[in-house]
N, C-alpha and C positions, 0 to 999 in steps of 0.2 A: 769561213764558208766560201767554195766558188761558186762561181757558176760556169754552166756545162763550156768546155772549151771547143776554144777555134780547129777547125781543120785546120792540118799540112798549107792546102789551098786559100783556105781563109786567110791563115797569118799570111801568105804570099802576097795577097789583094790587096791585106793593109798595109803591109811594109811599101808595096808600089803604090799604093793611098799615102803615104807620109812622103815618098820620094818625088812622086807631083804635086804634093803643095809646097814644095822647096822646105822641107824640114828645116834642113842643116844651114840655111845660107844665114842666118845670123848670126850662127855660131863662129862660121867661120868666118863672118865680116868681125865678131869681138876679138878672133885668135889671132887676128894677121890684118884687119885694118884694110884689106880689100871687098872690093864689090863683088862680088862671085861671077860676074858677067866682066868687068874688067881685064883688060889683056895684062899680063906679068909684065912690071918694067922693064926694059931691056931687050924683052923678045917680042918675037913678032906676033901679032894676035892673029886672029882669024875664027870662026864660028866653032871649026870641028877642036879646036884648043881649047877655046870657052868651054863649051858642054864638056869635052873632057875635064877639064877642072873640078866644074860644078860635080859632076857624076862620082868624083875620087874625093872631094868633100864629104859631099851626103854619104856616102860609103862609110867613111873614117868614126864619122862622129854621131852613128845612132846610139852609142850607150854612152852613156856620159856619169862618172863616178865620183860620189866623194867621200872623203872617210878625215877623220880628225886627223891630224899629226903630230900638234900641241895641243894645250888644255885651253890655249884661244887661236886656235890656227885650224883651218879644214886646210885638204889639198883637193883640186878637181881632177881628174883624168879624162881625156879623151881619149878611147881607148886605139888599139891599133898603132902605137908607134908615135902617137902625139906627146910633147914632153907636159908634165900634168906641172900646175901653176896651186900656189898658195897665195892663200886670204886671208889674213889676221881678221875679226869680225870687227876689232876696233879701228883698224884704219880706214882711212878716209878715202885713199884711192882704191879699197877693196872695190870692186863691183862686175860681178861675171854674168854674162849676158848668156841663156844657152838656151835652143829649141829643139826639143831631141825626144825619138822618140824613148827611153825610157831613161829614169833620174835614179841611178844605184845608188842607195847611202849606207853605210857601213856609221855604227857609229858605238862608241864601250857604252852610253847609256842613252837613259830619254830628257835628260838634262841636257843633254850635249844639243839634241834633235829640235828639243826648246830654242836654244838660243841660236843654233841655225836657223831657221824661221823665224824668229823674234828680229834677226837682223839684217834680214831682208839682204844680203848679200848676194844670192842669188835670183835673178829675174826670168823673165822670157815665157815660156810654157813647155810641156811635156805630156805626153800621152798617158804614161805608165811613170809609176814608183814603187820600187820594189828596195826595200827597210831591211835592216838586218839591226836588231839593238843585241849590245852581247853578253850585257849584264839586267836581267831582269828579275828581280826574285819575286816568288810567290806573290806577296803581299802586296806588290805593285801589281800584280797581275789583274787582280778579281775586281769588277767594279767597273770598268773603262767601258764609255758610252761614245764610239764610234759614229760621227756625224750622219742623221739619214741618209737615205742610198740616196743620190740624184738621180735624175733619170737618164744621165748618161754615162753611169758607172757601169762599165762590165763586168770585170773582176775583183772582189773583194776575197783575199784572204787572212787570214791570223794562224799563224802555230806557232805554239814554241817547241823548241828542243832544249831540251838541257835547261839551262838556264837562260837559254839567248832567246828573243821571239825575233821571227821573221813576218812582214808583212807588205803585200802585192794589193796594189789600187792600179785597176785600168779605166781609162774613160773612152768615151765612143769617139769624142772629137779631143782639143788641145784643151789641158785647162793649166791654168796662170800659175807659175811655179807656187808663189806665194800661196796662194788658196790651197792647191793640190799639197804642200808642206803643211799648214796647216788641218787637213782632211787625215790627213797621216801621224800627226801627233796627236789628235786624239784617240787616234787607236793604239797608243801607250803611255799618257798620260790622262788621267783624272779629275786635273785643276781644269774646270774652264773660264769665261768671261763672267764675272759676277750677275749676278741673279736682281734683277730690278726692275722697277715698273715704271721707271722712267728716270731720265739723268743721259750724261755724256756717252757715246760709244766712240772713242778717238780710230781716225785713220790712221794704221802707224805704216811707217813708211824706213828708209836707209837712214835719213836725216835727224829721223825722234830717234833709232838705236843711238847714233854714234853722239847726238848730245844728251846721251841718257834719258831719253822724255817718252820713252817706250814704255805700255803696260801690257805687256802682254801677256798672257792669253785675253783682258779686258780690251777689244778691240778686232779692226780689220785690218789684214794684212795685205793692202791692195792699192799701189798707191795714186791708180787708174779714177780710185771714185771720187764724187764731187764732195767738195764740202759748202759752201757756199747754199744757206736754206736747204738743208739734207737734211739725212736721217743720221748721218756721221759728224764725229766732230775733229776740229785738229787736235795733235796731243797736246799735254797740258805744257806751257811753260816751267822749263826750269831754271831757277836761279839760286844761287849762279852755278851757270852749267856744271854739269856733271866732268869730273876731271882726278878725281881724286882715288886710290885706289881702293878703295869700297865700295867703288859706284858699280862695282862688275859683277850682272845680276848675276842674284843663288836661286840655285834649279831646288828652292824649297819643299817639289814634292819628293825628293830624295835625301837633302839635307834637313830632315827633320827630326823629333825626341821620338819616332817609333821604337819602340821598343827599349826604352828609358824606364830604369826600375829604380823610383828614387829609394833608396833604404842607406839607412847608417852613414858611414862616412863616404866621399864619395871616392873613387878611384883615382889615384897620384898618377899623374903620367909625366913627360919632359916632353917639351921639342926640339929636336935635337934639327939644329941648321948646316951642318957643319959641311954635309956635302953639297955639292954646284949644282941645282935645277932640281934637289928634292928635300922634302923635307919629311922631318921622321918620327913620327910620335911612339915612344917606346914607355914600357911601362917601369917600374920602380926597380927591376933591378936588370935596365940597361936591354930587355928583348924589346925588336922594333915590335908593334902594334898594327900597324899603317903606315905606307910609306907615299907621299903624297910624290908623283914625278913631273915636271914641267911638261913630257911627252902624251901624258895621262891625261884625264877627265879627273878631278875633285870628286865630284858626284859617286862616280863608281868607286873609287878608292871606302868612300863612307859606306857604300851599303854592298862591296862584294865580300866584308869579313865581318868578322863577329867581334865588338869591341863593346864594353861598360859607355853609355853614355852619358849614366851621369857619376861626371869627372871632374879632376881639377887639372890643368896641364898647367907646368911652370916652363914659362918664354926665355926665362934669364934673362941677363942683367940687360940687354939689347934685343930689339925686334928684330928680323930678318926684313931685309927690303924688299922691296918690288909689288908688282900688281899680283902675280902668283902666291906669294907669300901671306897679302891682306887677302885672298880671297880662303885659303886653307882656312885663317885664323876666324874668319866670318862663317865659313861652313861648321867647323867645328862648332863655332859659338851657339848655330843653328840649332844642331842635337843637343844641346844642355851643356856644356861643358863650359863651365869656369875658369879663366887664362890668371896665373897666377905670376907675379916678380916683386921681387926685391926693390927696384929700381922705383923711384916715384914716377919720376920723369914719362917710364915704362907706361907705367899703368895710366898717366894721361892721357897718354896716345890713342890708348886703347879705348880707354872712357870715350875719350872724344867720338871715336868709331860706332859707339851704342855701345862695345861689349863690356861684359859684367867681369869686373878684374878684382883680386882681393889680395893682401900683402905676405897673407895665413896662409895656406891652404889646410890647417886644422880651423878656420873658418867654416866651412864648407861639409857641415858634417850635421847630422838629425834635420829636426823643422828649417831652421837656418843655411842650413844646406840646399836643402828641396827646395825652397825660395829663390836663391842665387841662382841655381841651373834651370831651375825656372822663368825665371826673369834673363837668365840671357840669351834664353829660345826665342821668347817672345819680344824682346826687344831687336832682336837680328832679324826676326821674323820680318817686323813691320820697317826694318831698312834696308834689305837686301832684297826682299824677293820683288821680283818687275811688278806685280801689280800692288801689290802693298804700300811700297816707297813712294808712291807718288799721289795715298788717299790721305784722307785727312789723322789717320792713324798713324803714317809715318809724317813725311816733310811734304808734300802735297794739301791739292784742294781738291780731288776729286772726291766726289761721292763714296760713302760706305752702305752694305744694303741696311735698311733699317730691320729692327729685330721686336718683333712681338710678345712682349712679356706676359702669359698668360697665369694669374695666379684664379687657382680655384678654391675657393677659403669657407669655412664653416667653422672657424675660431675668430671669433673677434678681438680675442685678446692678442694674439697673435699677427694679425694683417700690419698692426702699426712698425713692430721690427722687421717684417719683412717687407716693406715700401722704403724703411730708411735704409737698409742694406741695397734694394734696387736705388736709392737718391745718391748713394754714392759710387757709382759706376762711374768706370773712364769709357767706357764705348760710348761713340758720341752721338749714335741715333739712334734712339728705341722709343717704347712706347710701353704703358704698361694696362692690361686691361684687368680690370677685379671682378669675379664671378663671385658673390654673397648669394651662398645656401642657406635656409635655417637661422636668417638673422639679417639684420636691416642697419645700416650705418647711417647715424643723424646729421644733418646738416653739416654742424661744428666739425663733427670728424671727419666728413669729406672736404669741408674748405679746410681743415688744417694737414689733410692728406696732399692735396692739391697745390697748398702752397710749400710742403715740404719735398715734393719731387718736380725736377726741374724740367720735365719732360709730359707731353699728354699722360692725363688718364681717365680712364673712363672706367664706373662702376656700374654691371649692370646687376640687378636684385633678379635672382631665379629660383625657382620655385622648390623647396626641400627636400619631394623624392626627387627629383633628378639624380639619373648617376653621377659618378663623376665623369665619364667617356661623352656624356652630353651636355655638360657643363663646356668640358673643353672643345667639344664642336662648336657651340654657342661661342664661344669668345673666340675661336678661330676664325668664324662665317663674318664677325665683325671688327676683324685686325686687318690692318691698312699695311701689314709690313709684306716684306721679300720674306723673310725667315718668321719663324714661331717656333718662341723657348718657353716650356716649362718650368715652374718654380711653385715649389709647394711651403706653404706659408707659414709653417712653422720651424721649417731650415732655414741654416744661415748662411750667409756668401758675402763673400769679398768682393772688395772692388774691382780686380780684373776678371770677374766671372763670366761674362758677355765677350769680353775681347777676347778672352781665354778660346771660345766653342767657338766664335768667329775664325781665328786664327789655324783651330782645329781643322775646322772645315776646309779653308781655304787651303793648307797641306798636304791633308789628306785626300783630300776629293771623294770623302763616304757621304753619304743622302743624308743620316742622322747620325752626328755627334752628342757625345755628350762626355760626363764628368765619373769616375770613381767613387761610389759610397765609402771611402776608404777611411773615414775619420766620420765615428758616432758619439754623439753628446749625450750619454745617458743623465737626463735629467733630473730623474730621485733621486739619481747618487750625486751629481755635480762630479762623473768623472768622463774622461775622452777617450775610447777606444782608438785606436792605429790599426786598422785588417794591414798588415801588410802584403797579406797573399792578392792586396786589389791593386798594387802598385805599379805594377806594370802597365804602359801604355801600348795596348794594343786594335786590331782590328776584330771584330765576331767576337766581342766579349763583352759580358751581362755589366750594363751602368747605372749609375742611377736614376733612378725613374723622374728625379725632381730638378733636373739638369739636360736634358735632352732637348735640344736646338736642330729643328727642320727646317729647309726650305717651302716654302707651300704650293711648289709644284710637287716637290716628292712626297709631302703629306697629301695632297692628293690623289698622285696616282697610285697611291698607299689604299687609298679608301679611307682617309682619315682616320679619329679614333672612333674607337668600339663604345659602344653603347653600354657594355659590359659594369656594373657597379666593383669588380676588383680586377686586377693582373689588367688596367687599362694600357700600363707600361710596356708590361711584357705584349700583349695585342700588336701595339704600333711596332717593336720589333719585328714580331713574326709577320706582320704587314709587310713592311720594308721591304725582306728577304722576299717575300713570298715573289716579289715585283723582281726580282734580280739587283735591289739595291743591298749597300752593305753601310756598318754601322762600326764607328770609331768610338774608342772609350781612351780620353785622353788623361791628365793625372789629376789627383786629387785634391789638391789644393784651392784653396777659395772655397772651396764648399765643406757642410758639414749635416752630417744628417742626422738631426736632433729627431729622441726618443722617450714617449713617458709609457706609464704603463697600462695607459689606454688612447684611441682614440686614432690606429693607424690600421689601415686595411690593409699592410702585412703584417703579422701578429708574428712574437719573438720575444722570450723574455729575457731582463736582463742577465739572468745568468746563462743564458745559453751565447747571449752575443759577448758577453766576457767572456766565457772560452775559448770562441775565436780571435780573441784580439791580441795580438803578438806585444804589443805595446801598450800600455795604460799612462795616461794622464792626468794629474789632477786636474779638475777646473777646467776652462776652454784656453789653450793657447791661442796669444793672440797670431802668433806666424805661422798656425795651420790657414789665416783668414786674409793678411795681408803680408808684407815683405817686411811691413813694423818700419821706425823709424830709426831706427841701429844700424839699418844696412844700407841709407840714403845714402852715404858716404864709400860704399863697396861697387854697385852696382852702373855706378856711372850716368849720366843724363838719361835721361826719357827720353825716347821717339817725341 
């Protein structure tokens, strides 16, 4: 949306408004190391040569461009005949100083746009920024919550064409490259600063990029403000610095399992290294797939084609070298894909890095499989992305937001397995609260509840008709967390269930996450359904009600739950959406959604959910629940 624009006259008043507050003279004190009132060496100065100067300066360098040229290199332009200069974003003497009135960026995705901003290489201030991203599909599209208007924003625009979005910010006065970069990546990106009620908000500045100690989007991009008793804090120590070539942050909200349909065996690919600055994932019988180019973006290469992501790619006998090279093998790793070699030596390498490597790649096939590309999402997840790598999740001590366990129970026989399923979580802050309907829990069973979960809990006793939708307002009105997850008390979950919708979240940047009904535990029979028509990880698609993880801002401006006594699940969806929020449903695993043949307010009998189950199980497998201890040896160290 614009607004109404300037006169002919207008824009003349403020182009002669930018050229009396001396725009350009910093720019060109960065490009040439003179004072702009300074006479040329050599020649002879005088007043009418000064102003000439200064006048053919500010002239030269009101648009100011920059567009990638490698996959860690921008180039800037001054336009008009100036020769345009490159930035590696990792070097040290990168640092371009520019005051202009408006900052062109060209970029193939919003990864790219990330880590421009993230590395503070550019300084100064600018009026206007006008965006061109040229890969943006759909799915990135919906959901993106553009910072409030200031009160000195002019023009706000957004459209796409084709697949590319274009986007124009103008401000009344100069605003600070870094803020104004920032203002502008969230109008195409999703992820923002974690959500918390209190804890660190780090300054990040040139200094946290280049010794890796950046978390950004968690943070301010300004390296103007105080830290000293503030509201900011410095970024966190790393040690020992970052140096190594996995430390080059992944633009996670693009390298991620969207659209990972774990089934059967998974897809064989190669990496084929053989050419100079690209690298080529081709599939089993020799067509490239992806061609990853040193001149490219990563990011866009993953999500401009349509590829199987959950895979197994074999590295051969030898890794390819370079910082380019480890970052392909870390983005891949991102979307589920399993790196496969022969070589031991290989697969330490890789271990070493977080990623999940296997000797097989007939490894990598049913439960066993979906475990593997599982586990090396989520384990790339929490060391590669900026904010992640540096919380307690990955190799960091920053803060995680804490998460609200709401269980709403009217089985007693059932609360105690599902307390010891939340007792064995690896998410390291939560909380869990008990709502008892219709039944009262004695002394002994709360001190043995209490001493079996290592985490608060609090049981509050509520009175029988209550619905369930007021059940679960009641224990949301007295949960202390950032986030509030769901968990219905007669399902069962795995130990990465919490870090799993955490992780979720923090990828996709949907309001509500949640998990796949994809695996049912029919009870009277002792057998496992597999839906696999739920295996797909996608966006706008129906999850399971007993799995869904909000933030409690976006449950509130939801309108919280429905009062409703059934479809309380489906409510809080159609809440969401009604707000212009959207809703993630990521895979299956870890969860399982056990059924008898009474006692659930969605009614279903077993033979009707046997017919949709593509897959049957005897019994419960234990690697629908966890990774099992078979594959400790596959998957490589933990975060």
């Amino acid at each position: 949306m614009e607004e109404a624009g300037t006169t002919p006259s207008a824009e003349s008043a403020e182009r002669a408004e930018d050229t009396d507050r001396g725009e350009v003279q910093t720019v060109a004190e960065g490009e040439d190391g003179e004072s702009p009132d300074a006479s040329p060496p050599g020649r002879p100065g005088g007043p009418d040569l000064r102003r000439s100067v200064v006048r053919l300066k500010r002239a030269i360098v009101r648009i100011v461009s920059v567009r990638l040229v490698n996959w860690d290199t921008v180039e800037v332009s001054l336009l008009r005949g100036i020769r345009p200069r490159r930035y590696r974003l990792d070097d040290e003497r990168a640092d371009r100083i520019l005051h202009a009135a408006i900052l062109r960026i060209d970029v193939p995705d919003a990864a790219t746009l990330d880590r421009l901003a993230g590395s503070c290489v550019l300084r100064g201030s600018v009026r206007e920024v006008r965006l061109r991203v040229a890969t943006m599909p759909t799915w990135l599209r919906g959901g993106l919550r553009p910072t409030r208007v200031p009160r000195d924003l002019e023009v706000f625009s957004w459209q796409a064409r084709g697949n590319a979005v274009e986007v124009r910010l103008r401000w009344r006065r100069r605003r600070n490259v870094a803020r104004a970069l920032a203002d502008v990546s969230a109008t195409v990106l999703r992820p923002r600063r974690w959500e918390q009620t209190g804890g660190p908000v780090p300054v990040l500045d040139r200094a946290s990029w280049l010794r890796g100690a950046s978390t950004w989007p968690h943070g301010v991009l300004d390296a103007s403000l105080e830290l000293a008793n503030g509201p900011f804090s410095a970024p966190p120590d790393v040690d020992p610095p970052a140096a190594g070539p996995a430390d080059w942050p992944l633009g996670t909200a693009l390298a991620n399992p969207h659209g990972r349909r774990l089934l059967g065996p998974a897809r064989a690919y190669t990496l084929d290294a053989s050419q100079r600055g690209r690298l080529v994932l081709r599939s089993s019988d020799g067509q490239p797939v992806l061609t990853f180019s040193e001149r490219g973006s990563v990011e866009q290469t993953l999500v401009a084609h349509r590829w199987d992501k959950y895979a197994v790619a074999d590295v051969g006998p030898a890794l390819p070298e370079g910082r380019f090279a480890a970052h392909v093998l870390t983005a891949l790793a991102a979307c589920g894909v399993v790196l496969v070699s022969g070589s031991a030596g290989v697969r330490a390498e890789l271990a070493a890095r977080g990623l999940v490597t296997v000797a097989d790649q007939a490894l990598v096939d049913g439960l066993v499989g979906y475990q593997l590309s599982v586990a090396a999402s989520r384990n790339t997840a929490v060391r590669a992305d900026q904010s992640l790598r540096h919380t307690v999740l990955g190799r960091g001590n920053l803060p995680v937001p804490t998460v609200s366990v709401l269980v709403a129970s009217k089985r007693a026989a059932d609360v105690m397995t599902c307390l010891r399923d939340l007792a064995a979580q690896t998410y390291p802050s939560f909380e869990v609260l008990v709502g008892t309907h219709g039944y009262r829990l004695d002394e002994a069973t709360l001190a043995e509840l209490r001493e079996l979960l290592p985490v608060p809990l609090r049981v509050l006793e509520l009175p029988a008709d209550d619905t369930l939708g007021e059940i679960l307002g009641t224990l949301a009105r007295h949960a202390d967390g950032e986030f509030v997850a769901k968990v219905d008390d007669d399902d069962r979950y795995g130990p990465e269930h919490l870090t799993d919708l955490i992780l979720a979240t923090r990828t996709s940047g949907a309001d509500l996450v949640a998990k796949s009904a994809r695996f049912v535990h029919l009870a009277d029979t002792g057998q496992t359904i597999d839906r696999t028509w739920a295996a797909t990880e996608a966006f706008e698609v129906t999850p399971a009600g007993g799995t869904m993880l909000i933030s409690r801002g976006a449950l509130q401006a939801a309108g919280g739950w429905s009062t409703s006594p059934r479809h309380v699940d489906a409510d809080l969806l159609t809440r969401i959406r009604s707000v212009g929020g959207i809703t993630y449903r990521t895979h299956g695993l870890g969860y399982v959604y056990l059924r008898r043949s009474s006692g659930h307010t969605w009614q279903a009998d077993s033979t009707e959910l046997l017919e949709h189950g593509e897959v049957l199980y005897g019994g419960l497998p234990e690697e629908i629940l966890t990774i099992g201890d078979q594959l400790a040896s596959t998957e490589g160290p933990r975060p």
